[in-house]
Each structure stands twice: as structure tokens, then as C-alpha cells.
KEDREN-575394 format. One record per residue (C-alpha): residue number from 1; chain; x, y, z. Coordinates in Angstrom, 3 decimals. Example, Ala and Ser with C-alpha at 12.3 -4.5 7.8 and 13.67 -1.06 7.14 Angstrom:
REM residues 2
  marti  sero        c1        c2        c3
      1     A    12.300    -4.500     7.800
      2     A    13.670    -1.060     7.140
***
This chain:
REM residues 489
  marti  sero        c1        c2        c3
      1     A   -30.690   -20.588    -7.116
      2     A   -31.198   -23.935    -7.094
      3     A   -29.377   -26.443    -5.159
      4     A   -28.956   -29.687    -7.305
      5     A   -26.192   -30.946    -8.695
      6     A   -24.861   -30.425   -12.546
      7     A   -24.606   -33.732   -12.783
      8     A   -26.701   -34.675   -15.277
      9     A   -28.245   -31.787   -16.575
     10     A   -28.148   -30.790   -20.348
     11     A   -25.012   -28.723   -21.131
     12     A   -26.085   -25.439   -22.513
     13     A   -24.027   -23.426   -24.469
     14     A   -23.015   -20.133   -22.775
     15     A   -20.326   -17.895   -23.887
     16     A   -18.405   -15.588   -21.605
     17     A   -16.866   -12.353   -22.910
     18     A   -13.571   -11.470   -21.501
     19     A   -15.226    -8.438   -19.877
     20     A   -12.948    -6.212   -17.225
     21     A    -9.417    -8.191   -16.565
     22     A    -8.801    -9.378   -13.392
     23     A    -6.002    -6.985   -11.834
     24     A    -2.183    -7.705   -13.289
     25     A    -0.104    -9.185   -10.502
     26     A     3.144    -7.174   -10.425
     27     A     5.730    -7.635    -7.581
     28     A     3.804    -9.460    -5.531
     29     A     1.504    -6.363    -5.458
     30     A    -2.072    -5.830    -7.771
     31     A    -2.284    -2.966   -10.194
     32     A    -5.967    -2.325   -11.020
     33     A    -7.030    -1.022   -14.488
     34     A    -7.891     2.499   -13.639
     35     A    -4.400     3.212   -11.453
     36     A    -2.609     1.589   -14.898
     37     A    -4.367     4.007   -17.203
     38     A    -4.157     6.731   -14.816
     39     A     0.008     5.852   -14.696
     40     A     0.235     5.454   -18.306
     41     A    -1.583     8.476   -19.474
     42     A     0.738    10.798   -16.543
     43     A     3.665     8.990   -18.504
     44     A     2.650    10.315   -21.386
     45     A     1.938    14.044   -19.802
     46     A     5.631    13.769   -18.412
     47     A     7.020    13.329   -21.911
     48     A     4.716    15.929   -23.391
     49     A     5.907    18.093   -20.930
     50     A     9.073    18.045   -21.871
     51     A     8.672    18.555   -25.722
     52     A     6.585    21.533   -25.409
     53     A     8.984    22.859   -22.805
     54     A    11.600    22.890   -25.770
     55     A     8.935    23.998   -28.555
     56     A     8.295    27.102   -26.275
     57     A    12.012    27.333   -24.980
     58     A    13.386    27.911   -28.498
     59     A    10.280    28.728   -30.245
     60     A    12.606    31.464   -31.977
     61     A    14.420    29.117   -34.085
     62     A    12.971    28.185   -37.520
     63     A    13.626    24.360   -36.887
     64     A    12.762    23.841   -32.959
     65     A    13.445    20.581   -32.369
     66     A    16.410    20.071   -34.451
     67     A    18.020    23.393   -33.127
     68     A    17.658    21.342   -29.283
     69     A    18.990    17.927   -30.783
     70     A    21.881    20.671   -32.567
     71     A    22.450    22.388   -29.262
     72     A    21.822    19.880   -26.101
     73     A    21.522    16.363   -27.587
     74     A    17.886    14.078   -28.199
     75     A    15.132    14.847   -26.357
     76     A    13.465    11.381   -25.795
     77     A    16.236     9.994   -23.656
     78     A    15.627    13.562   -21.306
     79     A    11.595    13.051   -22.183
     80     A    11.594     9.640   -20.509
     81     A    14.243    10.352   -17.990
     82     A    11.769    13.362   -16.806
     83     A     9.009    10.903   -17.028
     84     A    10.595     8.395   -14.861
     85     A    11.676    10.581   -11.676
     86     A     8.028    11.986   -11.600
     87     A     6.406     8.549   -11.769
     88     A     8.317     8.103    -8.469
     89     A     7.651    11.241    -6.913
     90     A     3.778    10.965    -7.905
     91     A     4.371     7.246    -6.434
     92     A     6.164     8.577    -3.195
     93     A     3.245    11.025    -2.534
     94     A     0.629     8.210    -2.389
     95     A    -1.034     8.991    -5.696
     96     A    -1.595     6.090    -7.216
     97     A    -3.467     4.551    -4.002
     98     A    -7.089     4.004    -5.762
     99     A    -8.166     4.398    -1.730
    100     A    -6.819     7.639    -1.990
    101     A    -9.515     9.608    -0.244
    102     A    -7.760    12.938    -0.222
    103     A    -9.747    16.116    -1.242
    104     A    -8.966    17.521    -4.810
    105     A    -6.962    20.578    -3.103
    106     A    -5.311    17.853    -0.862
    107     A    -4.711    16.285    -3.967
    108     A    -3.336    19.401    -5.674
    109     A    -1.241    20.165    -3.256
    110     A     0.350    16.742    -3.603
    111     A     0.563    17.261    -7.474
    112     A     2.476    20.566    -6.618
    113     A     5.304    18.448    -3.964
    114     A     5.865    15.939    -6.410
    115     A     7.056    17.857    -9.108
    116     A     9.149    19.836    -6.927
    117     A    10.298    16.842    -5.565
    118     A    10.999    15.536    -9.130
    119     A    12.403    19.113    -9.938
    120     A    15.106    18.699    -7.386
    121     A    16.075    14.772    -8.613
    122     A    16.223    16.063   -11.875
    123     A    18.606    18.341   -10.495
    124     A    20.891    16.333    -8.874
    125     A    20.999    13.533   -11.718
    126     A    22.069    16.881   -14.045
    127     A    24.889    17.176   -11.210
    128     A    26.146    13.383   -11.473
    129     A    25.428    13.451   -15.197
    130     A    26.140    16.654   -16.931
    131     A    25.291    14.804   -20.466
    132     A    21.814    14.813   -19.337
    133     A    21.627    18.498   -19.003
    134     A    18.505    20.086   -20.840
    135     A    18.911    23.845   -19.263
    136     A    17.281    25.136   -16.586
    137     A    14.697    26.676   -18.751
    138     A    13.039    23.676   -20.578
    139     A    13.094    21.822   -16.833
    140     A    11.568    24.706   -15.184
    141     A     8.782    24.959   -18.208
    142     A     8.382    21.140   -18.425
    143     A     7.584    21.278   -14.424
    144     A     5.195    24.086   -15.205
    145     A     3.428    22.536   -18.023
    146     A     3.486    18.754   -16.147
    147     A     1.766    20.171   -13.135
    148     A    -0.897    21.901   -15.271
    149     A    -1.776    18.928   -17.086
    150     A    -1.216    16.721   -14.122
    151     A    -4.255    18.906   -12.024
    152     A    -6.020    18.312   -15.423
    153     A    -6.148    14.537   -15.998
    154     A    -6.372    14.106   -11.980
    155     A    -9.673    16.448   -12.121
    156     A   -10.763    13.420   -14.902
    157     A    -9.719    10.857   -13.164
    158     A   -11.423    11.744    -9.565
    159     A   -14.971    11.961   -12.170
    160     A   -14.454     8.461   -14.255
    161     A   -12.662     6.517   -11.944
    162     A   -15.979     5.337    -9.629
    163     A   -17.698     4.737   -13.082
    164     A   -18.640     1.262   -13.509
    165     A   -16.898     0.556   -16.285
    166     A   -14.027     0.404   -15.001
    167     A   -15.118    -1.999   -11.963
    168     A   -15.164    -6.065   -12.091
    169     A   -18.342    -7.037   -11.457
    170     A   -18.532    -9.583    -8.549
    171     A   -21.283   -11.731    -7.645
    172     A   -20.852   -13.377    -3.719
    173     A   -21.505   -16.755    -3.150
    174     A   -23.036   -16.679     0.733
    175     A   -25.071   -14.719     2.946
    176     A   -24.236   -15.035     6.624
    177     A   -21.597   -13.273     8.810
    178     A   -19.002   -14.210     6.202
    179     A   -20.326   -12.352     3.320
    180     A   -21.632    -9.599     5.402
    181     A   -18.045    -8.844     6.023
    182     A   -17.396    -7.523     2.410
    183     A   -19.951    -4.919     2.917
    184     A   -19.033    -3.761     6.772
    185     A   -14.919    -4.077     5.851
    186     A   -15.248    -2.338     2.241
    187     A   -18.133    -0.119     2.874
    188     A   -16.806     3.382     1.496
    189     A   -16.501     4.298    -2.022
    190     A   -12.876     4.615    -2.074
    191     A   -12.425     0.640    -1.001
    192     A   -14.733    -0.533    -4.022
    193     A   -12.870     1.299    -7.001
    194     A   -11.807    -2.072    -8.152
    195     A   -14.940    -4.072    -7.905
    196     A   -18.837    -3.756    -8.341
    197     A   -21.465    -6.448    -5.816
    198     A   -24.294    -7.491    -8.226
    199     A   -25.810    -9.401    -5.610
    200     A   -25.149   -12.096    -3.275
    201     A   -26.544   -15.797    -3.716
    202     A   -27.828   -17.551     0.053
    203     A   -25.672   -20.688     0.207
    204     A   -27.183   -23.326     1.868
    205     A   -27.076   -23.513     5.659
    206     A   -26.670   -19.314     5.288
    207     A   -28.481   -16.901     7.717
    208     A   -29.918   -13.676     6.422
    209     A   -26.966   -11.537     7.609
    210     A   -26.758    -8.894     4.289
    211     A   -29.806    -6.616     3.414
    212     A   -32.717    -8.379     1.662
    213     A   -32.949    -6.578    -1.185
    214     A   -28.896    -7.765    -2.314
    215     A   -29.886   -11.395    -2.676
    216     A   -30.231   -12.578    -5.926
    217     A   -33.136   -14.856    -5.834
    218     A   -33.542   -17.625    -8.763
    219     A   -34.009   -21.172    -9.568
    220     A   -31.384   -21.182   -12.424
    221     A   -27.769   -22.327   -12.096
    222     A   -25.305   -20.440   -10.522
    223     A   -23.407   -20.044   -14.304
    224     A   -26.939   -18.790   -15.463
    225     A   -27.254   -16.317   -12.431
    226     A   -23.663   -14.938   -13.705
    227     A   -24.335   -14.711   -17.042
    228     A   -27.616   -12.767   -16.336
    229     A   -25.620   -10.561   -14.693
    230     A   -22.509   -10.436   -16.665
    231     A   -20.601   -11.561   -13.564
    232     A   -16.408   -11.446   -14.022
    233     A   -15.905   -13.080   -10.498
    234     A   -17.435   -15.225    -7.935
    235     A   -16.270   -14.863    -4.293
    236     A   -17.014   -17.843    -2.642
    237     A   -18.021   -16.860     0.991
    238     A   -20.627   -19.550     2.774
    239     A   -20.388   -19.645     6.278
    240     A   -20.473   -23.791     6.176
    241     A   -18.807   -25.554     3.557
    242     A   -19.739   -28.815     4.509
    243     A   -23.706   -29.304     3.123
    244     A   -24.854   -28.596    -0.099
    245     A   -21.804   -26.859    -1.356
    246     A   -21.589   -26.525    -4.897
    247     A   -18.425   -27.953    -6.362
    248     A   -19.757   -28.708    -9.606
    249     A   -21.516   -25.287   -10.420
    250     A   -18.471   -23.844    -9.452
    251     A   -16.062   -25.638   -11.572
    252     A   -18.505   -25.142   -14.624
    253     A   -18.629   -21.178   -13.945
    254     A   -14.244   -21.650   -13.516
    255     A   -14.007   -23.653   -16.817
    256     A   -16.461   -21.391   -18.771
    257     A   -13.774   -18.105   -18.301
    258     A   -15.351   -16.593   -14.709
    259     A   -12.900   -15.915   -12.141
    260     A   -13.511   -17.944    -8.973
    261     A   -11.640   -16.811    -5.163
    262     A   -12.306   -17.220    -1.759
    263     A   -12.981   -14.319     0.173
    264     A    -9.662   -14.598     1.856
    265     A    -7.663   -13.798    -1.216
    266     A   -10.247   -11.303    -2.458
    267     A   -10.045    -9.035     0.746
    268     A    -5.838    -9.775     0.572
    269     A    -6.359    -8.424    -2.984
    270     A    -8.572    -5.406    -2.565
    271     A    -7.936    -3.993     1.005
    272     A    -3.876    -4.673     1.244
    273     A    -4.470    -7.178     4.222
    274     A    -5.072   -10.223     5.621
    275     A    -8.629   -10.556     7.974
    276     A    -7.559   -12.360    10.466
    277     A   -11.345   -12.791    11.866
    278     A   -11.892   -14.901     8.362
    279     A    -8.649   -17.407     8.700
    280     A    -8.005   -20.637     8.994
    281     A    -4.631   -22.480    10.085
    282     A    -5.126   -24.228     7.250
    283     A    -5.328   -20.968     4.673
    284     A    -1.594   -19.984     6.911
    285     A     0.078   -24.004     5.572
    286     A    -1.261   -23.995     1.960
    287     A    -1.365   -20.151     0.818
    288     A     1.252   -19.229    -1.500
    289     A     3.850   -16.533    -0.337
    290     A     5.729   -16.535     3.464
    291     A     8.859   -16.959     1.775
    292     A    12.376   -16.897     3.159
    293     A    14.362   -18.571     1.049
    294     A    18.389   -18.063     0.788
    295     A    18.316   -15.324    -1.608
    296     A    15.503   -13.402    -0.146
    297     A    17.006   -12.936     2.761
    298     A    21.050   -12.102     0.909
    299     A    18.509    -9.468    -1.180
    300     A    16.714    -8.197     1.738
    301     A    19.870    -7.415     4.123
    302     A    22.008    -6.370     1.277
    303     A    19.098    -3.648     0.999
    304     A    19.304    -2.476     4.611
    305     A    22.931    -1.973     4.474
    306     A    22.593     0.193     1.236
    307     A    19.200     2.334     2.779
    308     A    20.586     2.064     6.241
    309     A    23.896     3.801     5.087
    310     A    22.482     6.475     2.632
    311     A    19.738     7.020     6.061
    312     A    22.741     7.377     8.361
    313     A    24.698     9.968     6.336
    314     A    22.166    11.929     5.175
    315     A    20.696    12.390     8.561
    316     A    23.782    12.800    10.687
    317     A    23.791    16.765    10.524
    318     A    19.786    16.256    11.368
    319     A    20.726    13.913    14.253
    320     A    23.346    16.343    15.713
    321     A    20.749    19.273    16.047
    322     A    18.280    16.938    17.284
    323     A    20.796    15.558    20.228
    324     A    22.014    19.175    20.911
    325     A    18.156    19.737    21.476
    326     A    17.175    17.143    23.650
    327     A    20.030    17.850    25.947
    328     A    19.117    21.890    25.965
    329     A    15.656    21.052    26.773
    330     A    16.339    19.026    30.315
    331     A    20.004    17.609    30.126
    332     A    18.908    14.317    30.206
    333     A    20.020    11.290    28.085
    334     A    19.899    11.445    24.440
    335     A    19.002     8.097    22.987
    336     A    16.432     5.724    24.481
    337     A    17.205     2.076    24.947
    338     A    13.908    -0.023    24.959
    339     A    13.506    -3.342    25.006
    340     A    11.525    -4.676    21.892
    341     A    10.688    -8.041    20.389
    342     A    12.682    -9.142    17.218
    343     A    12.265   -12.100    14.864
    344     A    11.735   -15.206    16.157
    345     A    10.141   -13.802    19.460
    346     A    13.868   -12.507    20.717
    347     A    13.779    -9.484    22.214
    348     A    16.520    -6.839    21.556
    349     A    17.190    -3.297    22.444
    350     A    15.890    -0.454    19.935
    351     A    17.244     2.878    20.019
    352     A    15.476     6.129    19.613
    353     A    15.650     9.886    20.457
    354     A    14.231    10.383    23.680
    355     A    11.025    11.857    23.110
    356     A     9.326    11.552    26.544
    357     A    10.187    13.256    29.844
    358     A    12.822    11.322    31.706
    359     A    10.866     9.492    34.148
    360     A     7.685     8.809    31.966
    361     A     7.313     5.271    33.253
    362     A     8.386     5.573    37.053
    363     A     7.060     2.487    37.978
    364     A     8.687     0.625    35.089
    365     A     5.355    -0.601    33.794
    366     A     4.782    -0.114    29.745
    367     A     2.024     2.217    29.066
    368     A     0.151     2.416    26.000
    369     A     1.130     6.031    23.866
    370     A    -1.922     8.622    23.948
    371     A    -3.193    11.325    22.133
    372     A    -1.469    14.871    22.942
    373     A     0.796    12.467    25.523
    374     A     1.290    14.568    28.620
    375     A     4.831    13.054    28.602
    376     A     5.847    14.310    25.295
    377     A     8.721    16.488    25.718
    378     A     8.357    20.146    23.026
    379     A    11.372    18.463    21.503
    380     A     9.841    15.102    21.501
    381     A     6.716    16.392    20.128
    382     A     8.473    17.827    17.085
    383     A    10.502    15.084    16.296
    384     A     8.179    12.625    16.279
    385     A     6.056    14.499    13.751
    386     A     8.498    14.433    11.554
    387     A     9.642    11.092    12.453
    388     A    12.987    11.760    13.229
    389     A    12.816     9.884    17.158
    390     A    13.067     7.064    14.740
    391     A    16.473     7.507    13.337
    392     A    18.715     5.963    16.092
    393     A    17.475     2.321    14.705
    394     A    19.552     2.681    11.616
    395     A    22.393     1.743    13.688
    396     A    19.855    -1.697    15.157
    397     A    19.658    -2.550    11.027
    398     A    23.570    -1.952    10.397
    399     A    24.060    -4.571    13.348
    400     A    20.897    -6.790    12.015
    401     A    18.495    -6.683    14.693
    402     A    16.530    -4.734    12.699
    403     A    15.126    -4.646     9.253
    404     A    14.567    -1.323     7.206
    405     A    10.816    -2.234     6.377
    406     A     8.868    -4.865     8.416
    407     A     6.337    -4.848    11.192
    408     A     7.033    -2.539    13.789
    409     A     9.104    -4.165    17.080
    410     A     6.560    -3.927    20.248
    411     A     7.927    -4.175    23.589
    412     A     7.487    -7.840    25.055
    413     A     4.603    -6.388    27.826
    414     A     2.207    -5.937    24.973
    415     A     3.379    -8.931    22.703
    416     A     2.685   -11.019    25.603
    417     A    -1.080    -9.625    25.787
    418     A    -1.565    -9.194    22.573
    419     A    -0.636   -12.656    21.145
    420     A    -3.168   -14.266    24.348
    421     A    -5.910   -12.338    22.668
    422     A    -5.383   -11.832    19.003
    423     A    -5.260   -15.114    17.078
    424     A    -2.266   -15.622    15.015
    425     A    -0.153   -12.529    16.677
    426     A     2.858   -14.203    16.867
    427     A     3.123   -15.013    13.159
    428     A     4.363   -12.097    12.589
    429     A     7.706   -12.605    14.439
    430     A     8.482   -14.398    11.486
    431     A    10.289   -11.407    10.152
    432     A    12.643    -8.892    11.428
    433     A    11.077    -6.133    12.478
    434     A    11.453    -2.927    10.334
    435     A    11.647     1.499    10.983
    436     A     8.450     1.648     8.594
    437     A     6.063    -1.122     7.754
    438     A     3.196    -1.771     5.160
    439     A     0.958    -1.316     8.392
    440     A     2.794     1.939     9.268
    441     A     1.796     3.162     4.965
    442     A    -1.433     2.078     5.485
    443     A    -3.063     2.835     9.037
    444     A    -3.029     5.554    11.482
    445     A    -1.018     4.928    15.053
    446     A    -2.539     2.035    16.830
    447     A    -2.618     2.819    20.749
    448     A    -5.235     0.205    21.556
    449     A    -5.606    -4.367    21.379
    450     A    -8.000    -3.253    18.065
    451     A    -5.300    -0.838    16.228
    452     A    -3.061    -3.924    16.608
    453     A    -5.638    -6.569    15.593
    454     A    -6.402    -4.303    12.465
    455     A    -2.319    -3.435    12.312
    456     A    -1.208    -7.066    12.334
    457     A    -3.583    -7.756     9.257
    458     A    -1.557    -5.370     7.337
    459     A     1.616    -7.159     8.831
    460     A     0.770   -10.662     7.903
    461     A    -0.074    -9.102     4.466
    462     A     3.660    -7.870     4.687
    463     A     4.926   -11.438     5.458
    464     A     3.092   -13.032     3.411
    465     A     4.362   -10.870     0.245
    466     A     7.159    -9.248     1.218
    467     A     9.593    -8.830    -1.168
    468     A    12.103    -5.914    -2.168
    469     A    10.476    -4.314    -5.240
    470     A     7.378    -4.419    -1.821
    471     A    10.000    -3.367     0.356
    472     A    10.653    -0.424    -2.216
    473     A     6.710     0.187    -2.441
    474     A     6.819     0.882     1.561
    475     A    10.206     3.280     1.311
    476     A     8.181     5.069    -1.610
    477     A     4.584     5.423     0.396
    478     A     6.993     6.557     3.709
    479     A     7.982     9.701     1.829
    480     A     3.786    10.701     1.852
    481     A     3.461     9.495     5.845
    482     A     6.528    11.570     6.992
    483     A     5.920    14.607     5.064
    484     A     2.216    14.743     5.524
    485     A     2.377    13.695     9.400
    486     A    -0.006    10.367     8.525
    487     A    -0.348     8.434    11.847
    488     A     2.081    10.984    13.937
    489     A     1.794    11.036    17.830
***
């Protein structure tokens, strides 16, 4: 590609087609294409569901559907009612991850929870609503029928969904360590559902540090090189900004209708996290987002009282066995006291159910969690599989020390190490700490400085963003971690 300037030149005349959409921005989150179809057509397989559930139900009456509207009531208001709960169960299970990399049985088998799941809300809305009621035999055939048609479309889906057209096509504007990190960060199939690499173009001052045979070699414009290639998006990704950088090809390729990021924002967008190996202080003053304004904060706390209560009385007869447990097991204490860091870098004492053997750390020194812990008690093993050691820190939100979703507290040992070697570590202080976290939805226990470095990138995603319809994304994606032991140890 050449190097000059615009400036100049003869302005050809190059139309862009609107080609794949960029993905919608929707509560601070990104929906891509493919997960919108994918939620719209289950939407419609929900309601379905339902209305063959009644043609079959009372299939002995001449007039079906009018002898349900003359018996039970309309059967839209039910249709989309039925349609709702499931979106969030299919939500809660982790289906509509597009890095879902679950086998199709795995994926079944979620399928088969979810409508149970949704089964059993159904249920209990019935209870607070009777006017709702449909009869237990149109629910029980709409569940039927749903999960049939559900294992259907998701069989579809898992065939068209790596198809390329339903990818952006992106073409990479560098070729040094930089770029390369799009191809060693993204490398599996499942991280490039959204997106397609043409090629990348050397920027000047670039090494060599992608394979050969990805550059795009040409003497035409950049907007030329995109065109050729029917390029939707340019991620802008030289290693040195300051020689030869090409502003005005750029801002011709921006004006002519092709999207235009930094790689920054396009890994925030596509991976759920910020790499912090990539940032700038600069990117931390003038990014959008790390907002805590008045009425973030009144939303935010007025949602950990509400979760925090429904947590705390739903759990108590769970809590009881657990402490009647622990002290069977070796009469020792019940909760744990452990001294954490908070917001603002103050530290504070978080309770859980003692899960370790009562003098795990006899020389007081912290000590990193391990695979098939020795310390572990039986009790403590089971419990924190199923995440229950956890539930003590309810009582940490009620008294505010706590948040219900933020990064996870670490003790002040490891902050201390951790924010010497990891750049940007304490940012995430910035928040209260939460019982579940984007980072604990999205990565496996970290029990080493990398799992942190990779964890925090998901945190400062979390700051960054964080909001409560986010905050109600992570309560949602928990459900799939707890029941399917994600990240347990």
C-alpha cells in the first residue's frame, strides 16, 4: 500500500454497501448478528410452543383455539409470557455466549435444564398469578415441543453460525507485535464468530511479526485495498504511530461508510476484556465508561439490598445444614473471617464457610489455593463446588462492604504483589468488590500472577461498563458457573 498522502490525489468515486452491521450496543454490552437471530428465532419457537401445545391439548374440540380463549383466557399474553421466562433460562445457562464452545450433547443437556428451569418459573408465576394459569397440560406439552425444536434450530445454528456471512470482515492496519496479538489472543474458532481477517496491511516502521502470506501487499490506497476486499472495518493496530501514519487515508475510508477502531476497543468488543499488555494511561483518562455517578451508585446498592435479601432467605435452611456440617466434621469454627481488600484499597473482613482445615495457614502467611488442595476439608470440598462457602458475604453486602457483582476481594498479601507487577492492578479498587464477577462468568479460578493478569482484564472490562442491566448479565451467567461447577476448586 502506498504511503503518500491523499492530499492531492484525484477523488475517485467509490461506493460502499452497508454490508454486515457493526454489532448493536445494548446495555453497555454488544449483541452480534448471529446471537440476535439465534434469540429471535428461539422467541418465536417459545410462542409456537405454546400454540401447538393448545392445538394438541384440545385437539378434540371443533374450534381449538377459541374453545382455550372460551375456557382459560388469550393465548398470546401466556405465548409471550412462556417466551420470556425461557429467554432467561436459555440466557442463565450461557447459551447465547457466541464463545460457547460446549459440545452439542453439552449443549443439549443445557437445552434440557433450561426448560426445566423455565418449567418451574412458569410454575411459580401460575402460583402468584392464578389468571395466568394455562393447565398443566399445555405447559407440560409446550416444554416438550420447545425443547424439541430448541435441539433443532441449535443443531442449525452450531452449522451456519461460523459461515462467513454472518462475520464482519476486518482488514488490520499493522504488522508488528501489536497486530500479531489479534491472532495469538483470538486464535480459536469460537473467539472469531463475529469477525473475518482479510489481511493485514505493514504500517510503516512495522516488523514482520504475523505470517507472510496475511499481508496484503499493494500500491493502491488503503480505501482501494478495502474496497477490493469488501472490508466493513479497519482496526488500526501499528506498533508506532508517530511516522508515516495515515490520517488522511483513514478519514477518507471513515467518511466513505467503513468502520474505523483501535485495537483496544475491538478486543474490549470481541473478547469481553480489556488487554492490559495493549494500554495506555492515556486510553484509561479519555475512554468512555468508568462511571460512578450519583445514581449509579443509589441503583447499584438499592440492587444488593434486594439480591442480598432474596440470597439470604432463600439460603438460610441451606446455610443451617451447611454450619451443622462443618461443626460435625471437626468442631471447629463455622464462618471464616479473612481479611480482604475493598474499594478504594481499604481492606475489610469477608466472611465465608470454613472450607479448609483449621490450621491451614499455621504460619499466618497467605498461600495461593491449589488444585485438589490438601487442606480442603470433605465438607469444604463440597461446598465450594457448589459455591455455597460463598454465602456468608451476603451479610458483608447488607452492611456495604461488599457489592453483589464486582471483582472478587483478594487478601492485601497478594494485592500488594500483584499491583508491583501487573500494570494498572489497582484500578480496579475503584469498585466494591462483588460474590461473582464478570471475571468469575468468564474465566476459570486463577491461582497464579497470570490468572490475575488475564482476570483483572475481565475486571477493568467490569469497571469500565458496569452497569445494572451488566450487573443482571453476571447474576444470569452465575446460574451456568454454579450449576455446571465452571472454575470450582
Amino acid at each position: 500500500m502506498s504511503e503518500r498522502s491523499l492530499a492531492g490525489k484525484p477523488q475517485q468515486r467509490i461506493e460502499v454497501g452497508l454490508g454486515k452491521s457493526m454489532p448493536i450496543r445494548l446495555f453497555n454490552g454488544n449483541l452480534h448478528l448471529p446471537g440476535v437471530l439465534l434469540a429471535v428465532a428461539e422467541i418465536a419457537i417459545a410462542i409456537s410452543s405454546v400454540y401447538l401445545a393448545v392445538w394438541v391439548r384440545f385437539s378434540g374440540f371443533s374450534n381449538t383455539f377459541a374453545a382455550f380463549h372460551t375456557t382459560v383466557g388469550s393465548i398470546w399474553p401466556r405465548a409471550l409470557l412462556f417466551a420470556g421466562v425461557l429467554l432467561l433460562s436459555l440466557a442463565s445457562l450461557g447459551l447465547y455466549q457466541l464463545r460457547q464452545r460446549a459440545r452439542f450433547t453439552g449443549i443439549l443437556v443445557r437445552l434440557l435444564i433450561a426448560v426445566l428451569l423455565a418449567q418451574a418459573m412458569i410454575a411459580l408465576v401460575f402460583y402468584l398469578v392464578p389468571s395466568f394459569f394455562v393447565g398443566r397440560g399445555v405447559i407440560g406439552l409446550a416444554g416438550i415441543f420447545a425443547f424439541l425444536e430448541l435441539a433443532l434450530a441449535r443443531f442449525v445454528f452450531l452449522h451456519v453460525v461460523d459461515e462467513d456471512m454472518f462475520k464482519r470482515r476486518v482488514l488490520v492496519l499493522g504488522s508488528g507485535t501489536r497486530a500479531a496479538t489479534i491472532t495469538n489472543r483470538l486464535r480459536r474458532r469460537a473467539d472469531q464468530r463475529g469477525f473475518k481477517i482479510v489481511g493485514y496491511v505493514k504500517a510503516p516502521g512495522d516488523a514482520l511479526d504475523v505470517a507472510a502470506h496475511h499481508i496484503v501487499q499493494s500500491e493502491d490506497s488503503l480505501l482501494q485495498v478495502a474496497m477490493r476486499h469488501k472490508v466493513e472495518e479497519i482496526v488500526v493496530a501499528p506498533d508506532d504511530r508517530r511516522g508515516g501514519f495515515p490520517i488522511a487515508e483513514l478519514l477518507e475510508c471513515r467518511i466513505r461508510g467503513i468502520e474505523v477502531c483501535d485495537i483496544l476497543e475491538f478486543f474490549e468488543r470481541e473478547s469481553g476484556r480489556v488487554e492490559v499488555e495493549l494500554m495506555q494511561p492515556s486510553w484509561l483518562i479519555f475512554s468512555k465508561g468508568f462511571r460512578s455517578d450519583l445514581v449509579r451508585l443509589a441503583s447499584k446498592r438499592l440492587f444488593d439490598l434486594l439480591v442480598s435479601t432474596g440470597v439470604l432467605v432463600i439460603g438460610l435452611p441451606i446455610a443451617l445444614l451447611t454450619s451443622i456440617a462443618i461443626v460435625l466434621e471437626d468442631r471447629g469454627p463455622i464462618l471464616y473471617r479473612q481479611t480482604r481488600v475493598g474499594r478504594n484499597g481499604r481492606p475489610f473482613p469477608m466472611l465465608k464457610f470454613r472450607s479448609m482445615s483449621i490450621n491451614a495457614e499455621p504460619n499466618g502467611e497467605a498461600v495461593w489455593a491449589l488444585q485438589n488442595d490438601p487442606r480442603v476439608t470433605r465438607v469444604g470440598a463440597l461446598i465450594r463446588k457448589l459455591r455455597i462457602d460463598e454465602l456468608p458475604q451476603v451479610l458483608n453486602v447488607l452492611v456495604g462492604q461488599m457489592s453483589f457483582v464486582g471483582p472478587r476481594p483478594e487478601r492485601p498479601e497478594f494485592v500488594k504483589e500483584l499491583a508491583r507487577t501487573i500494570p494498572y492492578y489497582p484500578e480496579r479498587h475503584s469498585v466494591k468488590p462483588g460474590i461473582t464477577g464478570w471475571a468469575q462468568v468468564r474465566y476459570r479460578y486463577g491461582s497464579s500472577e497470570q490468572d490475575a493478569q488475564d482476570k483483572l482484564e475481565y475486571d477493568l472490562y467490569y469497571v469500565k461498563h458496569h452497569s445494572l442491566a451488566f450487573d443482571l448479565l453476571v447474576l444470569l451467567q452465575t446460574v451456568e458457573v454454579v450449576l455446571f461447577r465452571i472454575g470450582s476448586r
